[in-house]
C-alpha positions in Angstrom: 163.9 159.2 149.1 164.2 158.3 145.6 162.3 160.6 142.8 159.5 159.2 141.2 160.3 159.5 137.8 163.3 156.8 138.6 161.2 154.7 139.7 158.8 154.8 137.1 161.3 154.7 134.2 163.0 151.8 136.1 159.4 149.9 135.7 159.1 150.7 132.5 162.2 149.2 131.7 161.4 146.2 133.9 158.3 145.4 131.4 159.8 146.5 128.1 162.8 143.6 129.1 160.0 141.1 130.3 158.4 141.8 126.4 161.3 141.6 124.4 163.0 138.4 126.4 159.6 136.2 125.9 159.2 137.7 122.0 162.8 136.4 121.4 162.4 133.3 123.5 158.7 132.3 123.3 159.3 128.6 123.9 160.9 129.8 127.3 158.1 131.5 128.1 155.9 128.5 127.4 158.2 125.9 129.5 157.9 129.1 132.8 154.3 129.2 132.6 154.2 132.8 131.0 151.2 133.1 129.5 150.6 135.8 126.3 153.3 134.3 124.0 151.8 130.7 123.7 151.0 131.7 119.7 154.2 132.5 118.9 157.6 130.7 117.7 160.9 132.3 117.6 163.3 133.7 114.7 166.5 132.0 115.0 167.4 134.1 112.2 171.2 136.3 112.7 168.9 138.6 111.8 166.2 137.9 114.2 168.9 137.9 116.6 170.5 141.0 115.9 167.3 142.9 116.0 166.7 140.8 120.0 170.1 142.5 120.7 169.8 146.0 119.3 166.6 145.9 121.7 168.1 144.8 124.6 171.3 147.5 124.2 168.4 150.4 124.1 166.9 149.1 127.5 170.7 148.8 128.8 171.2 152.2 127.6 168.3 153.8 129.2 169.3 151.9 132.5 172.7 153.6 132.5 171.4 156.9 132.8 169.5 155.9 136.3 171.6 156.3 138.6 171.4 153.6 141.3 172.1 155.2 144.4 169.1 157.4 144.5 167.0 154.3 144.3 165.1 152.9 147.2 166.2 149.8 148.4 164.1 147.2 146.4 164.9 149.2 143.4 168.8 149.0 143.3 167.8 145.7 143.7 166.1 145.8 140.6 168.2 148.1 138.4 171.7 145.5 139.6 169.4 142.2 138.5 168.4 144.1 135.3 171.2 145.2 134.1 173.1 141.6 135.1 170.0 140.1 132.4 170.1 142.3 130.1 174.2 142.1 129.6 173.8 138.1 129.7 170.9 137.9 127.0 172.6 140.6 124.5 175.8 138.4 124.6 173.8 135.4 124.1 172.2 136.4 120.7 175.2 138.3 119.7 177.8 135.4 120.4 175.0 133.3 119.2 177.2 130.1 120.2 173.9 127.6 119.4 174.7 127.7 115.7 178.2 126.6 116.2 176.7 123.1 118.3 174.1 121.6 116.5 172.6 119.1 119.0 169.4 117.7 120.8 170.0 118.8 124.1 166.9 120.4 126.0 166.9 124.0 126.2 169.8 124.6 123.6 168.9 123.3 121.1 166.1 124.9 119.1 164.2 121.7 117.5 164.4 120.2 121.5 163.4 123.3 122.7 160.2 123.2 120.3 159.4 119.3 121.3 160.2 120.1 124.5 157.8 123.4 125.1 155.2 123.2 122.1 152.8 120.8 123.8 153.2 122.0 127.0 151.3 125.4 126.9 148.7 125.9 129.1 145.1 124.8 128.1 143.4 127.5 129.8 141.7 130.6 128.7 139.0 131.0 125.6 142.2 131.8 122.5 144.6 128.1 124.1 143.3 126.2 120.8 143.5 129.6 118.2 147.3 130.1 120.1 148.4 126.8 119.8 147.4 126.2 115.8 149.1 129.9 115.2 152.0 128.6 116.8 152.0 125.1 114.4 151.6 127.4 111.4 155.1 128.8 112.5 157.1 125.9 113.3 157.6 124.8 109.4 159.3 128.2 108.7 161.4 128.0 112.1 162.7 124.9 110.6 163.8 126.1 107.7 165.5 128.9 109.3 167.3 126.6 112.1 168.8 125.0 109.0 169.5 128.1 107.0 171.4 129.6 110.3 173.7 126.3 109.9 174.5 127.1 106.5 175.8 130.4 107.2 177.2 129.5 110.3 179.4 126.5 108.2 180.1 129.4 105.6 181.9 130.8 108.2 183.4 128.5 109.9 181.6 127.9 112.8 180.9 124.2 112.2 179.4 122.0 114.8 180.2 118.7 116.3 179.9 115.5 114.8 178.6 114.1 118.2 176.3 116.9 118.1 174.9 116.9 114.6 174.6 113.2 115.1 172.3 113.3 117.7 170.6 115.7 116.2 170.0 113.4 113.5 168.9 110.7 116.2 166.0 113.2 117.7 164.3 114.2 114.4 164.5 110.5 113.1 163.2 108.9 115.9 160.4 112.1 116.4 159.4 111.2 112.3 159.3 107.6 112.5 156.3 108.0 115.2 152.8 108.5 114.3 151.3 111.7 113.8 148.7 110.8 116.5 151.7 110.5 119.3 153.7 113.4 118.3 155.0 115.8 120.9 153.7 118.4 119.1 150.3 117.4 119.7 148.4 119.3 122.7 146.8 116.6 124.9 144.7 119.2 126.4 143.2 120.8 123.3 141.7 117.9 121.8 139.0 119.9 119.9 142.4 121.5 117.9 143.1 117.5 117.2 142.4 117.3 113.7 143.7 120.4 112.1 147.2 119.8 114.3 147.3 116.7 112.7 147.3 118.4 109.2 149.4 120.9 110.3 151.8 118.7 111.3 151.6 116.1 108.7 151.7 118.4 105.5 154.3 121.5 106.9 155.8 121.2 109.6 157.0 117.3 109.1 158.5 118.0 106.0 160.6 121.3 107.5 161.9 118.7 109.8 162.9 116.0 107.3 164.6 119.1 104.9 166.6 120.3 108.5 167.4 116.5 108.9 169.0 116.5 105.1 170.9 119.8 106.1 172.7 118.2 108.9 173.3 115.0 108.1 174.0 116.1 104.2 175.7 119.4 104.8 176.8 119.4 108.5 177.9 115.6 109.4 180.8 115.8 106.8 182.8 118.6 107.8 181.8 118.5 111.8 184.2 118.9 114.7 186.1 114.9 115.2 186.0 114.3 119.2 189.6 116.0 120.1 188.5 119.2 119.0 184.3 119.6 120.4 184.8 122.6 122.5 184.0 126.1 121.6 187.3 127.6 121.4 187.6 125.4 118.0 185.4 127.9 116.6 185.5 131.3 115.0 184.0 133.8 117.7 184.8 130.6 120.4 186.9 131.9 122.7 185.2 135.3 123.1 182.2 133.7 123.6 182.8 131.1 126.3 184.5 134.1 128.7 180.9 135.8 128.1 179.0 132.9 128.6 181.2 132.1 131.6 180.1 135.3 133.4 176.5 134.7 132.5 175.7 131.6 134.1 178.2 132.3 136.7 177.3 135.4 137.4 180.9 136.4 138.4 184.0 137.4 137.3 185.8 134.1 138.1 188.3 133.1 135.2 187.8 130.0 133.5 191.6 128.8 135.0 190.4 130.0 138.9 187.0 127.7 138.2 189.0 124.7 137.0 191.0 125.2 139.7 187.9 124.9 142.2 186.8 122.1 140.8 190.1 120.3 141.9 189.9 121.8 145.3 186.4 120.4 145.7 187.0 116.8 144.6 189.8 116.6 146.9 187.6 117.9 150.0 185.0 115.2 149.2 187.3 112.2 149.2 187.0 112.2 153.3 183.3 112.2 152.9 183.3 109.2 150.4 185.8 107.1 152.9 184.3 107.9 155.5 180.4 106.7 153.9 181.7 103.8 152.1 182.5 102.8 155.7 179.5 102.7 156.9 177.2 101.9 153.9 179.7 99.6 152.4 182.7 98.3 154.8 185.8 100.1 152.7 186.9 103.3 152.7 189.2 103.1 149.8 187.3 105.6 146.9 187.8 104.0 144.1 186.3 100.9 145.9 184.0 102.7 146.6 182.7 103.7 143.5 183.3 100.4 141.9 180.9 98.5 144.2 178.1 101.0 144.0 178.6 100.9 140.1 178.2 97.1 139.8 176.2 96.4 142.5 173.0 94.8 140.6 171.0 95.0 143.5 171.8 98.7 143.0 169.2 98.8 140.0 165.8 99.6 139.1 163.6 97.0 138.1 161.0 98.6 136.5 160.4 102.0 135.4 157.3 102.2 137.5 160.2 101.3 140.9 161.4 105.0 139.6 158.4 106.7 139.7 157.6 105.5 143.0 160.9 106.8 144.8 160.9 109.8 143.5 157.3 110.5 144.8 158.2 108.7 147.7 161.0 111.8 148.5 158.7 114.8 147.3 155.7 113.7 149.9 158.9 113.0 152.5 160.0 116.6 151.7 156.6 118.5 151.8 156.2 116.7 155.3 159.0 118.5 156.7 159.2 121.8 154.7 157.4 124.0 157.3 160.3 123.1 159.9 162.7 124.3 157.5 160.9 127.6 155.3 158.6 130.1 156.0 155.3 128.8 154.5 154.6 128.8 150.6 151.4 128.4 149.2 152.6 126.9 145.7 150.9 124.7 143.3 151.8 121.1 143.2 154.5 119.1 142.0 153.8 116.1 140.2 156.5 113.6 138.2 156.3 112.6 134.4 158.8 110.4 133.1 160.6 111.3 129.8 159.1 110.3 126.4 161.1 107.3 125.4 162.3 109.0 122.3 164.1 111.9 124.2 165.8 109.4 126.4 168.9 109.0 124.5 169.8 112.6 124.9 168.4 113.4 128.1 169.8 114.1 131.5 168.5 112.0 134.4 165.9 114.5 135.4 164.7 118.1 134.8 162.0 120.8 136.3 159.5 122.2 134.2 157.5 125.3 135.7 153.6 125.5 136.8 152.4 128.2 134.4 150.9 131.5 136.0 148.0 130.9 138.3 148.4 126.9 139.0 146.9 126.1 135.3 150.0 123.6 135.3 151.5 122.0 137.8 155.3 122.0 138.5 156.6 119.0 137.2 160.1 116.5 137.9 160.3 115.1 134.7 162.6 111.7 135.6 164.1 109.6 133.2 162.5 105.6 133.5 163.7 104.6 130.6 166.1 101.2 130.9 165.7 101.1 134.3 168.3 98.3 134.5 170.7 101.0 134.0 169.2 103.2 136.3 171.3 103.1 139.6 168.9 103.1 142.8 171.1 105.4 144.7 170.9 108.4 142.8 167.4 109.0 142.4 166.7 110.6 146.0 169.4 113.4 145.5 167.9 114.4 142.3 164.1 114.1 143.5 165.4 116.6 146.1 167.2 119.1 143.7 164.7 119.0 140.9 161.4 119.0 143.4 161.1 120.2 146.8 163.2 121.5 148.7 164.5 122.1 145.1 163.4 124.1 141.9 159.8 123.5 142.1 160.1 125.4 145.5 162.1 128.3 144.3 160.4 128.4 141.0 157.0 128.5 142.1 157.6 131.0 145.2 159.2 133.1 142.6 156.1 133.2 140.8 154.1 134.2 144.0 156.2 137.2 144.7 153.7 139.8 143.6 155.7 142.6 144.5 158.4 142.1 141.6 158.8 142.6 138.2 157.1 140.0 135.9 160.3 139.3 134.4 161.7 138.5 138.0 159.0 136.2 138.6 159.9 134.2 135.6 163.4 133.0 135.1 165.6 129.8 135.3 168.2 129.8 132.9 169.1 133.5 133.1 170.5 132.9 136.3 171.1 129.9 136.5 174.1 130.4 139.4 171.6 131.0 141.7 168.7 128.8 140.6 171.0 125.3 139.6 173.4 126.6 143.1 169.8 126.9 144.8 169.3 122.7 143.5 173.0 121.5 144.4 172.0 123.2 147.9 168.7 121.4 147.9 170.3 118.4 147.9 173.0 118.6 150.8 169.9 120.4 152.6 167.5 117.5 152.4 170.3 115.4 154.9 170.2 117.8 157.0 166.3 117.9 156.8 166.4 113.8 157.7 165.0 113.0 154.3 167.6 110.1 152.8 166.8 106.7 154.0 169.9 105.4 153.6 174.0 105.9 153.2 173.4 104.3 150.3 171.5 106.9 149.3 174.0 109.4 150.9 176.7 108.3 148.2 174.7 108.7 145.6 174.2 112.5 147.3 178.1 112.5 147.1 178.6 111.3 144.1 176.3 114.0 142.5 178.5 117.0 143.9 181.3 115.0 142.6 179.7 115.3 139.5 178.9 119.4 139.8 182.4 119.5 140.4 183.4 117.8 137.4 181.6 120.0 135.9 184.0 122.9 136.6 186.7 120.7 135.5 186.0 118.9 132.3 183.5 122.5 131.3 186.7 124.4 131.5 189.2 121.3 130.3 186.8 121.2 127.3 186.2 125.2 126.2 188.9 126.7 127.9 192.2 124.5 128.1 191.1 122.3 124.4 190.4 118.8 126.2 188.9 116.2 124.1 185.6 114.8 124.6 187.0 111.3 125.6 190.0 113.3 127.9 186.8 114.6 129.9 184.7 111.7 129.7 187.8 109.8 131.3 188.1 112.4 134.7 184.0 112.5 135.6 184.0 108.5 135.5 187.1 108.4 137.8 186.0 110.9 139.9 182.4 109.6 140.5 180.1 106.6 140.8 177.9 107.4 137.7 176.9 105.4 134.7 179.4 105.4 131.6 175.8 106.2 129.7 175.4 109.1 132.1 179.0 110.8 132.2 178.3 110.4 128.1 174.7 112.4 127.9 176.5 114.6 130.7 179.9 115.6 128.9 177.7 116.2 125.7 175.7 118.6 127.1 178.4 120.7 128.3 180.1 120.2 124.7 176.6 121.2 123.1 175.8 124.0 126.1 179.7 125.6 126.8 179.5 127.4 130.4 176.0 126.4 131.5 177.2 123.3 134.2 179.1 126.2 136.0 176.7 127.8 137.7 176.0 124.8 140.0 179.0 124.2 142.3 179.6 128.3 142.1 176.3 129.2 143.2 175.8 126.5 145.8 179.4 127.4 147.9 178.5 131.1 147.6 174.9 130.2 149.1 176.5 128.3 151.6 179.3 130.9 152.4 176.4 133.4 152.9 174.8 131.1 155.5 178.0 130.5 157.3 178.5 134.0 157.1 175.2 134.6 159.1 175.2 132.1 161.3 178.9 133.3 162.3 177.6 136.8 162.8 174.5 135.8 164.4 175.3 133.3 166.6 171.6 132.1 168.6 170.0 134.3 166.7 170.3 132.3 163.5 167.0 131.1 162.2 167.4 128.7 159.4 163.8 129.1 157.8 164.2 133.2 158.1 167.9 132.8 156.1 166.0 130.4 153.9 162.7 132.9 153.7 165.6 135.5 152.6 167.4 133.8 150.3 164.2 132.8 148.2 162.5 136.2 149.2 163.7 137.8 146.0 163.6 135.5 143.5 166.6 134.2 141.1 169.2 137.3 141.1 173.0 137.3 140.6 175.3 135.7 143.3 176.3 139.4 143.9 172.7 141.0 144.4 172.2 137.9 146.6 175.1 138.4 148.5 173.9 142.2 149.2 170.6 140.9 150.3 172.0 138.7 152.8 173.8 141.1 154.2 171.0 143.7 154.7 169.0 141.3 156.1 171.8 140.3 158.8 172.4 144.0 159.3 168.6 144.3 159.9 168.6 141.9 163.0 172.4 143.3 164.0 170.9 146.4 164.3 167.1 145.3 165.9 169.3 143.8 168.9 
């Protein structure tokens, strides 16, 4: 049996990590639902950052010296997912790739990532309004520093793209031409902190913006990265960084040329699945047919944006129905959908998955894109009700939060591994026709089409950061290779250009999810129980492929050995 003094260091670790993660990263923290940082905004500073990493090396160096095998079961667990975070996070604010990719996407960028977070914290508790105001007081001199990071950044070298900076440019124009009243930034469920927000706003924090919006369109736009030249390895510091951020959201040691490769390898294995759907749903089995039809189809399209809102909804009460047949039971607060403010929509993926915060105060929510529903594509809106909701991230999110017995810092995450929680999503969706939940081959392609996409990903990711593609050389191979909008495989290549290594954890975590349930069923034979590997598999929370695979096999070795 393990000593206690192990153990207890091990915690104390656990909850010095969960305190210097949500300090760096307070808008995180928000967007999870972690409550305690709500008053705070982060230093994007290179010396706030070096100071975040100089932290998280002294709780990496005080890990070393436990020595793992005289832990008890849950806490190797523990000390492996630790010290996987820990490594990730340091390289993130050492490499500090952000400042090279000026941009608006959500959760990279840090003016989206304040829009995105700032009026989303929870309302709850006696100190939400005082929190909330503190954190407005902050957000003017966050600004400034965003743009003083650029400069230095540009001093070095390390300029950004011009499709980045310009939609950059787009974001904070279109979030200043709105009324003060209608601003993101402003709390809808603090109305008593209305009017001083509203000063706040309007006298510091609006101008910050507008000088940031000089910096990059004055100082940025004219020396930014031209479109054959938008991945990372461009920069100073590129091609160091990418191979770190490549293990961090893969959680592996795959090489960038083995991942391109298995993005080939997939593509091919799915052109049987498209002949053989387009067959049914469509009456050809030629692909590119295929994918022409569903693309121009106009019957194909929503409507209204309303039509949106209702399918989606229509999926997540179709999944909750049958989500006791499939997992052990959950009690998890609700789901509900919001549709993307119209100003984010040039920049936004089709859909994304915001958190409940700690004790149901927020719901989870599937924020879906509506806008220009014309362009919207009927057939793709099911898959991604399933990945984003149930049996998606709002069900491994939420249970995550309910697993008392970890670490705060377990309970908590998304990004940080995002191999397992975006593999966890691709699954979802491949799950949910097994589960009976399409209603139609239609729909089914548009299933299809989305793994084509996720393996895209590890194509044109790679092509881009790795092998030097140019933005339109990648834009070219994800419309040929699936049935998505040209507007989509646009906002799509330019997050991976604005996020280098993030869309790899998808396709990587899902085939080692399903290897691990081949694997058991294989071993197991009749007695494989789908909701037990399912109640495993989520029983931990988000952890690295390999700590997942470990767990797995554990638990087969359990039942193995009760027989």
């Amino acid at each position: 049996m393990a000593s206690p003094e192990p153990h207890a260091e091990l915690a104390r670790l656990s909850e010095a990590f969960f305190q210097v993660q949500h300090s760096n990263d307070p808008f995180t923290a928000t967007l999870l639902g972690v409550t305690g940082f709500d008053d705070r905004v982060p230093d994007p500073s290179r010396a706030g950052s070096a100071a975040g990493a100089a932290a998280i090396a002294g709780i990496e160096e005080r890990l070393g010296r436990i020595e793992a095998s005289g832990l008890g079961e849950a806490d190797q667990i523990n000390h492996a997912v630790l010290g996987a975070l820990a490594w990730g996070a340091r390289q993130d604010l050492e490499h500090g790739l952000w400042e090279t990719n000026a941009s608006a996407a959500s959760y990279v960028s840090p003016q989206a990532m304040a829009f995105q977070s700032v009026g989303t914290a929870s309302p709850a508790g006696p100190d939400a309004a005082d929190a909330y105001l503190r954190r407005l007081d902050g957000l003017g001199s966050y600004f400034d520093a965003i743009a003083q990071r650029y400069r230095e950044a540009k001093q070095d070298g390390r300029v950004p793209t011009a499709v980045g900076v310009g939609q950059a440019i787009d974001q904070l124009t279109g979030h200043l031409a709105t009324g003060v009243e209608t601003d993101v930034l402003m709390h809808p469920g603090l109305p008593a902190a209305g009017a001083r927000a509203a000063q706040v706003i309007e006298t510091e924090v609006r101008p910050a913006m507008r000088r940031l919006l000089d910096t990059l369109r004055d100082e940025l736009l004219p020396v930014a990265r031209p479109e054959d030249r938008v991945g990372i390895r461009f920069v100073p510091g590129g091609e160091e960084g990418y191979l770190a951020a490549v293990r961090r959201h893969t959680t592996t040691e795959l090489t960038p040329e083995e991942i391109h490769q298995i993005g080939l390898d997939c593509l091919d294995a799915l052109a049987k699945e498209w002949s053989e759907l387009g067959g049914r749903a469509l009456g050809t089995s030629d692909v590119p047919e295929i994918m022409r039809r569903v693309r121009e189809d106009e019957s194909l399209r929503f409507e209204r944006a309303e039509d949106i809102v209702a399918m989606v909804g229509a999926a997540l009460r179709r999944a909750e129905e049958a989500r006791g047949d499939w997992f052990p039971a959950y009690d998890i607060p609700e789901c509900v959908i919001e549709e993307i403010s119209p100003i984010e929509a040039g920049n936004a993926p089709l859909a994304y998955y915001r958190p409940p915060a700690a004790g149901g105060a927020r719901p989870g929510a599937h924020c879906v894109l509506t806008a220009d529903p014309r362009q919207r594509f009927t057939y793709e809106y099911e898959a991604l009700a399933f990945h984003e909701s149930v049996p998606g991230h709002h069900l491994q999110i939420a249970s995550a939060q309910t697993l008392a017995g970890l670490p705060g810092y377990r309970r908590y995450l998304d990004g940080e591994v995002g191999a397992y929680v975006e593999g966890w999503g691709l699954y979802s969706e491949r799950l949910a026709d097994e589960m009976g939940l399409y209603t139609s081959d239609v729909a089914r392609l548009g299933m299809l089409s989305f793994e084509a996409l996720r393996a895209c990903r590890l194509v044109v990711d790679t092509g881009m950061h790795h092998f030097g593609w140019s933005r339109g050389r990648a834009m070219d191979f994800m419309w040929e290779n699936t049935a998505t909008t040209r507007a989509n495989v646009a906002n799509e290549i330019d997050r991976y250009i604005a996020w280098p290594g993030q869309a790899l954890g998808y396709m990587v975590g899902r085939r080692e999810i399903g290897r691990l349930r081949d694997e058991a069923r294989q071993r197991l034979g009749a007695r494989f129980d789908i909701r037990a590997f399912h109640g495993t598999v989520l029983g931990n929370g988000a952890v690295p492929l390999g700590v997942l695979r470990q767990i797995v096999l554990r638990w087969i070795d359990r039942i193995d050995t009760a027989a």
